[in-house]
Residue frames relative to the residue before (quaternion, step in Angstrom):
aa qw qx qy qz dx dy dz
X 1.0000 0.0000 0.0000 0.0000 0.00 0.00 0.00
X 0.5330 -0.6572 0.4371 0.3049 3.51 -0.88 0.98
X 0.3169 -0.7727 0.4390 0.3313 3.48 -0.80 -0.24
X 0.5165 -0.6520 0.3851 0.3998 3.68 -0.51 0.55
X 0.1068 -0.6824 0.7061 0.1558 3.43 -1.23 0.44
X 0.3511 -0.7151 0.5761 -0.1833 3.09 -1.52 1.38
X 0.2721 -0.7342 0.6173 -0.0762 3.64 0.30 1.71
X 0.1085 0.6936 -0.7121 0.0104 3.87 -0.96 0.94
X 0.2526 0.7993 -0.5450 0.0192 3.71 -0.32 0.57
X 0.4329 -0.6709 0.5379 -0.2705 2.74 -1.77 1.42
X 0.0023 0.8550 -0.5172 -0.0391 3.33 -1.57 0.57
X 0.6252 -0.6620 0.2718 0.3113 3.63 -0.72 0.53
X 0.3620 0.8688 -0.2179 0.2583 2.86 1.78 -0.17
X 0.6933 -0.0302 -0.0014 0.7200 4.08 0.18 0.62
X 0.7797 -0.4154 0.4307 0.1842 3.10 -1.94 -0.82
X 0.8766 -0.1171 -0.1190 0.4514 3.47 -0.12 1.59
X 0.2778 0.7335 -0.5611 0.2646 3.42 0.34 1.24
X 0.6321 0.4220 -0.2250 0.6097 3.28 0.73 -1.01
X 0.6897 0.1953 -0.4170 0.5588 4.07 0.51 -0.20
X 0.4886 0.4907 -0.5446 0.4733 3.71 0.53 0.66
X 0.8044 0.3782 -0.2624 0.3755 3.56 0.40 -0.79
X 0.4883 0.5148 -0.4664 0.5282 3.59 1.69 -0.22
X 0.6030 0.5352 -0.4344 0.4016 3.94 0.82 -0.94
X 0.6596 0.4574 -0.3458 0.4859 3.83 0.76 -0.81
X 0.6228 0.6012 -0.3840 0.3213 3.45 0.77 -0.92
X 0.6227 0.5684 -0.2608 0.4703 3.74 1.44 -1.92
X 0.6098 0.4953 -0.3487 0.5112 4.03 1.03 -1.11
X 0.8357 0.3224 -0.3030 0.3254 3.80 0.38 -0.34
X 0.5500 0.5588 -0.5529 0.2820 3.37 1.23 -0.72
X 0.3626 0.6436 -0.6731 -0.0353 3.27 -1.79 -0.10
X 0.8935 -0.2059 0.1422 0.3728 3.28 -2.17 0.40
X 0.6580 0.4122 -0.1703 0.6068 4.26 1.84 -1.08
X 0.7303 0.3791 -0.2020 0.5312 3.66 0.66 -0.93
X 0.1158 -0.5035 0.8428 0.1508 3.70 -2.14 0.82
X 0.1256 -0.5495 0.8254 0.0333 3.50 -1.40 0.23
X 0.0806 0.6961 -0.7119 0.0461 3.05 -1.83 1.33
X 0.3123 -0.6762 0.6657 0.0465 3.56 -0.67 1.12
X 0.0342 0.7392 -0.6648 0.1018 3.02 -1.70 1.26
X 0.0150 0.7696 -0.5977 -0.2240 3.19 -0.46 0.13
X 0.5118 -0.8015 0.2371 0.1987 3.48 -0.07 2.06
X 0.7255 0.3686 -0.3321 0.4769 3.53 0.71 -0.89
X 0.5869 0.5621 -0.4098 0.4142 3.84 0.61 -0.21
X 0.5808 0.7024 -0.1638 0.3776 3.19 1.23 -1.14
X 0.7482 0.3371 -0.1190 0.5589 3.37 0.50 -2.37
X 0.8515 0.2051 0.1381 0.4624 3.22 0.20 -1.53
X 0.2024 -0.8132 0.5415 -0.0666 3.86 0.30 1.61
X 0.8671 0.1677 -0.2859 0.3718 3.01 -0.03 -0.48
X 0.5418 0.5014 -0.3832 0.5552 3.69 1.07 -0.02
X 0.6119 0.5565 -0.3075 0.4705 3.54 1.12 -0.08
X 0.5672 0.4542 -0.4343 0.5324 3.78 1.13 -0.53
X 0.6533 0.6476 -0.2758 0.2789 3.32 0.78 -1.85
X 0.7231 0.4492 -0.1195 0.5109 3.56 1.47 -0.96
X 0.5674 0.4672 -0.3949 0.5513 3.34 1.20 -0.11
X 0.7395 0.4920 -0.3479 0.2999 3.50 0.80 -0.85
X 0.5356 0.6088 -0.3899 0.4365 3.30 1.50 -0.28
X 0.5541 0.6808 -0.2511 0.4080 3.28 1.09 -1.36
X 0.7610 0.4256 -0.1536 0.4650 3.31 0.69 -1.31
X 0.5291 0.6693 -0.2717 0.4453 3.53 1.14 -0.82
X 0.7346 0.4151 -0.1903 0.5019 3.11 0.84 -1.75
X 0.7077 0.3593 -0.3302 0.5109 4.15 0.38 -0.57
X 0.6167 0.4103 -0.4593 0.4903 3.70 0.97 0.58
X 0.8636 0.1840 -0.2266 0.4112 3.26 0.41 -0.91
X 0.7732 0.2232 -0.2124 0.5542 3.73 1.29 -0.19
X 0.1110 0.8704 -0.4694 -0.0988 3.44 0.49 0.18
X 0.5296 0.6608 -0.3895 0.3622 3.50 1.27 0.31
X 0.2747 0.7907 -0.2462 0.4886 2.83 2.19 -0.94
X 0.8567 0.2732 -0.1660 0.4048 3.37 0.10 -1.81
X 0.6283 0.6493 -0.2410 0.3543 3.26 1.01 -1.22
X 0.6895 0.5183 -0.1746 0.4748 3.69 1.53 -0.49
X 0.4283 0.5789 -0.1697 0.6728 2.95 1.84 -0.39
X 0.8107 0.3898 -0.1604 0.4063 3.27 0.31 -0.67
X 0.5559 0.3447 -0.3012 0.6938 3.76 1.09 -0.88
X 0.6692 0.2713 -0.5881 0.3642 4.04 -0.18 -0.38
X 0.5813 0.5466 -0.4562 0.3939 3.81 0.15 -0.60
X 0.5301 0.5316 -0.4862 0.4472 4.07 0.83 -0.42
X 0.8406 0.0458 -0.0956 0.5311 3.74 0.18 -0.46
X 0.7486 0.2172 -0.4426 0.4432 3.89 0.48 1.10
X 0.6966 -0.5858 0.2964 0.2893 3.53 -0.15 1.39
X 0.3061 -0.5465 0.6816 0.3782 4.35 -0.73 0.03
X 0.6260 0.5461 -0.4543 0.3217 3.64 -0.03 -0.20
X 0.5562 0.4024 -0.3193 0.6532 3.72 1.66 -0.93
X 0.7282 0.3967 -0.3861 0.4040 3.86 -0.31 0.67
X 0.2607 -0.8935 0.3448 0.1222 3.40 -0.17 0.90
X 0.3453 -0.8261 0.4409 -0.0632 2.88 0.43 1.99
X 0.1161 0.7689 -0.6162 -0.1250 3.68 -0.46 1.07
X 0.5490 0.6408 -0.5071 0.1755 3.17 0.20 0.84
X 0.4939 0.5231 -0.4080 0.5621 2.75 1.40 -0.85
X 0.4789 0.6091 -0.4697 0.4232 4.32 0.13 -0.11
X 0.6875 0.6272 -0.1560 0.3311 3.37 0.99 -1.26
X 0.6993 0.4892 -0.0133 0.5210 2.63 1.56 -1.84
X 0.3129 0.8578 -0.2855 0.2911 3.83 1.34 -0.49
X 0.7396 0.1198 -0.1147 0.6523 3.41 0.10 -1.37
X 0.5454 0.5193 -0.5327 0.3861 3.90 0.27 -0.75
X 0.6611 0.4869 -0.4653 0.3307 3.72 0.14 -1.44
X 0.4267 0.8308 -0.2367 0.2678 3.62 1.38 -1.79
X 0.8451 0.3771 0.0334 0.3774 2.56 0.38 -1.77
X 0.5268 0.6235 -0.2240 0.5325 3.34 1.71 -0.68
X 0.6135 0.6218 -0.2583 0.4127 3.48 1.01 -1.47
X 0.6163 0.6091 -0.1439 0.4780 3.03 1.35 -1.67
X 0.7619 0.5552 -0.1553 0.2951 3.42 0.48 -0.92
X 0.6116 0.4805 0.0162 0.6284 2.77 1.46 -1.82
X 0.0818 0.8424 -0.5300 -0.0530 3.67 0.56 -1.17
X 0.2462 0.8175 -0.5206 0.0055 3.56 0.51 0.95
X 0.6951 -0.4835 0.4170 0.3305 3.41 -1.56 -0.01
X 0.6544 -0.2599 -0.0076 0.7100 3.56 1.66 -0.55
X 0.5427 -0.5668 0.6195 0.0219 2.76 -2.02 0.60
X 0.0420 0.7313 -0.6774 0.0671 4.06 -0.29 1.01
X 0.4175 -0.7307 0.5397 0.0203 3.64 -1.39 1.03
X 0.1812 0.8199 -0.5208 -0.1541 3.72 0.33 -0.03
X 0.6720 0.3143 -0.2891 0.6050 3.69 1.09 0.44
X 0.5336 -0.5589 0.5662 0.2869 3.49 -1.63 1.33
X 0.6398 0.1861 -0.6273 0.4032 4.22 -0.27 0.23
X 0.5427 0.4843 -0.5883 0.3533 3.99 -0.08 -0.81
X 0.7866 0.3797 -0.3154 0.3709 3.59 -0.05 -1.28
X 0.5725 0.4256 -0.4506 0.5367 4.24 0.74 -0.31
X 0.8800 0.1743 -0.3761 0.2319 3.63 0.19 -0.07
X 0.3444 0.6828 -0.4825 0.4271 3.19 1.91 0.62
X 0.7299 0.4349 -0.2567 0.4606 3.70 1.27 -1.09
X 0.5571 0.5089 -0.4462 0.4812 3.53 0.90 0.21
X 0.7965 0.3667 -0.2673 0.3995 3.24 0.41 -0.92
X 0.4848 0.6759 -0.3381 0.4404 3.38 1.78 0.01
X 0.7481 0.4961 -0.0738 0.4346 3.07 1.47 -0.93
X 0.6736 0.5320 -0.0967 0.5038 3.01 2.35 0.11
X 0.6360 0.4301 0.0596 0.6379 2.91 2.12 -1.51
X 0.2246 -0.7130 0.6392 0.1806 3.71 -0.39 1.10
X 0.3595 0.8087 -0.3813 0.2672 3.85 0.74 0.15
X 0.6548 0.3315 -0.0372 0.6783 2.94 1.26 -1.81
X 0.7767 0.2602 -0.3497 0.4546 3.82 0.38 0.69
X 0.0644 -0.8272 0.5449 -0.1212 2.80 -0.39 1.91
Protein backbone atom coordinates (compact mmCIF):
# COMPACT_ATOMS: atom_id res chain seq x y z
CA UNK A 1 0.00 0.00 0.00
CA UNK A 2 1.31 3.37 -0.98
CA UNK A 3 1.73 5.78 1.63
CA UNK A 4 -0.16 9.01 1.94
CA UNK A 5 1.53 12.24 1.49
CA UNK A 6 0.30 15.10 3.50
CA UNK A 7 0.90 18.92 2.33
CA UNK A 8 0.81 21.21 5.73
CA UNK A 9 1.13 24.79 4.60
CA UNK A 10 1.68 27.78 6.44
CA UNK A 11 2.97 31.21 7.09
CA UNK A 12 5.22 33.36 9.17
CA UNK A 13 2.76 35.61 9.69
CA UNK A 14 1.87 36.59 13.61
CA UNK A 15 2.23 33.99 16.29
CA UNK A 16 2.11 30.19 15.94
CA UNK A 17 0.95 28.86 12.74
CA UNK A 18 3.75 27.17 11.44
CA UNK A 19 4.20 25.69 15.24
CA UNK A 20 0.53 24.78 14.73
CA UNK A 21 1.18 23.03 11.57
CA UNK A 22 4.44 21.18 12.88
CA UNK A 23 1.89 20.10 15.96
CA UNK A 24 -0.54 18.63 13.16
CA UNK A 25 2.32 17.38 11.26
CA UNK A 26 3.85 15.17 14.79
CA UNK A 27 -0.22 13.83 15.17
CA UNK A 28 0.02 12.49 11.58
CA UNK A 29 3.36 11.21 10.84
CA UNK A 30 3.39 7.48 10.90
CA UNK A 31 4.76 4.13 9.30
CA UNK A 32 1.34 5.26 6.20
CA UNK A 33 1.64 9.08 6.40
CA UNK A 34 4.78 11.81 5.12
CA UNK A 35 3.75 15.23 6.36
CA UNK A 36 5.46 18.28 4.89
CA UNK A 37 5.24 21.73 6.45
CA UNK A 38 5.83 24.87 4.60
CA UNK A 39 5.49 27.99 5.32
CA UNK A 40 4.50 28.99 1.53
CA UNK A 41 5.66 32.46 0.96
CA UNK A 42 9.21 31.82 2.44
CA UNK A 43 9.34 28.78 0.51
CA UNK A 44 7.96 29.90 -3.24
CA UNK A 45 9.08 33.29 -3.20
CA UNK A 46 12.20 34.19 -0.55
CA UNK A 47 13.05 37.05 -1.18
CA UNK A 48 9.69 38.87 -1.61
CA UNK A 49 8.95 36.99 1.50
CA UNK A 50 11.62 38.74 3.89
CA UNK A 51 10.66 42.07 2.16
CA UNK A 52 6.96 41.30 3.37
CA UNK A 53 7.63 40.19 6.67
CA UNK A 54 9.59 43.26 7.24
CA UNK A 55 6.77 45.44 6.55
CA UNK A 56 4.51 43.30 8.58
CA UNK A 57 6.76 43.58 11.41
CA UNK A 58 7.42 47.30 11.05
CA UNK A 59 3.81 47.93 11.01
CA UNK A 60 2.90 45.97 14.62
CA UNK A 61 5.91 47.95 16.02
CA UNK A 62 5.49 51.16 14.94
CA UNK A 63 1.63 51.31 14.06
CA UNK A 64 -0.06 48.54 15.30
CA UNK A 65 -3.43 50.14 15.01
CA UNK A 66 -2.66 50.25 11.39
CA UNK A 67 -2.66 46.44 11.69
CA UNK A 68 -5.25 45.89 14.18
CA UNK A 69 -7.87 47.74 11.76
CA UNK A 70 -7.03 45.69 9.06
CA UNK A 71 -7.57 42.96 10.93
CA UNK A 72 -11.08 43.42 12.82
CA UNK A 73 -12.40 44.73 9.21
CA UNK A 74 -11.42 41.35 7.63
CA UNK A 75 -13.58 39.58 10.74
CA UNK A 76 -16.80 40.37 8.95
CA UNK A 77 -15.65 41.15 5.13
CA UNK A 78 -14.02 38.08 3.60
CA UNK A 79 -9.89 38.39 2.08
CA UNK A 80 -11.43 37.37 -1.06
CA UNK A 81 -13.31 41.09 -1.22
CA UNK A 82 -9.75 42.75 -1.30
CA UNK A 83 -7.72 42.37 -4.15
CA UNK A 84 -4.86 40.61 -3.06
CA UNK A 85 -2.04 40.62 -5.69
CA UNK A 86 -0.14 38.43 -4.15
CA UNK A 87 -1.79 35.72 -3.74
CA UNK A 88 -1.91 36.16 -8.04
CA UNK A 89 1.79 35.81 -7.74
CA UNK A 90 1.63 32.81 -5.81
CA UNK A 91 -1.02 30.95 -8.30
CA UNK A 92 0.83 29.07 -10.86
CA UNK A 93 3.94 28.61 -8.43
CA UNK A 94 1.51 27.00 -5.71
CA UNK A 95 0.25 24.86 -9.18
CA UNK A 96 3.14 23.82 -9.80
CA UNK A 97 4.07 22.76 -6.26
CA UNK A 98 0.74 20.73 -6.00
CA UNK A 99 2.07 19.12 -9.07
CA UNK A 100 5.25 18.28 -7.69
CA UNK A 101 4.50 17.28 -4.29
CA UNK A 102 1.10 15.70 -5.35
CA UNK A 103 -0.36 15.08 -1.99
CA UNK A 104 -3.34 13.09 -0.87
CA UNK A 105 -4.48 16.22 1.30
CA UNK A 106 -3.66 19.54 1.88
CA UNK A 107 -4.31 21.33 5.63
CA UNK A 108 -3.85 25.32 5.81
CA UNK A 109 -2.87 26.72 9.14
CA UNK A 110 -2.97 30.34 7.76
CA UNK A 111 -6.01 32.27 5.87
CA UNK A 112 -3.55 33.38 2.60
CA UNK A 113 -2.30 29.56 1.94
CA UNK A 114 -5.93 28.46 2.29
CA UNK A 115 -7.56 31.56 -0.22
CA UNK A 116 -5.23 30.44 -2.78
CA UNK A 117 -5.55 26.71 -2.28
CA UNK A 118 -9.52 27.48 -2.62
CA UNK A 119 -9.21 29.46 -5.67
CA UNK A 120 -7.20 27.39 -7.44
CA UNK A 121 -9.42 24.55 -6.17
CA UNK A 122 -12.13 26.17 -7.75
CA UNK A 123 -10.18 26.44 -11.03
CA UNK A 124 -7.91 23.27 -11.18
CA UNK A 125 -9.59 19.76 -11.40
CA UNK A 126 -6.13 18.67 -9.88
CA UNK A 127 -6.94 19.46 -6.38
CA UNK A 128 -10.22 17.37 -6.76
CA UNK A 129 -9.64 14.02 -6.49
Amino acid sequence: MARKKVLVLSEAFGAGHTSAGKAVAEILKSDDVDVKVLELGKYLHPLWFDAIISVYVKTIEFRPEWWGKLYYYHQNHPLRSVPFFLHRLFYHDVFQLLISENPDLIICTHPFPAMVISRLKKKEDILCR
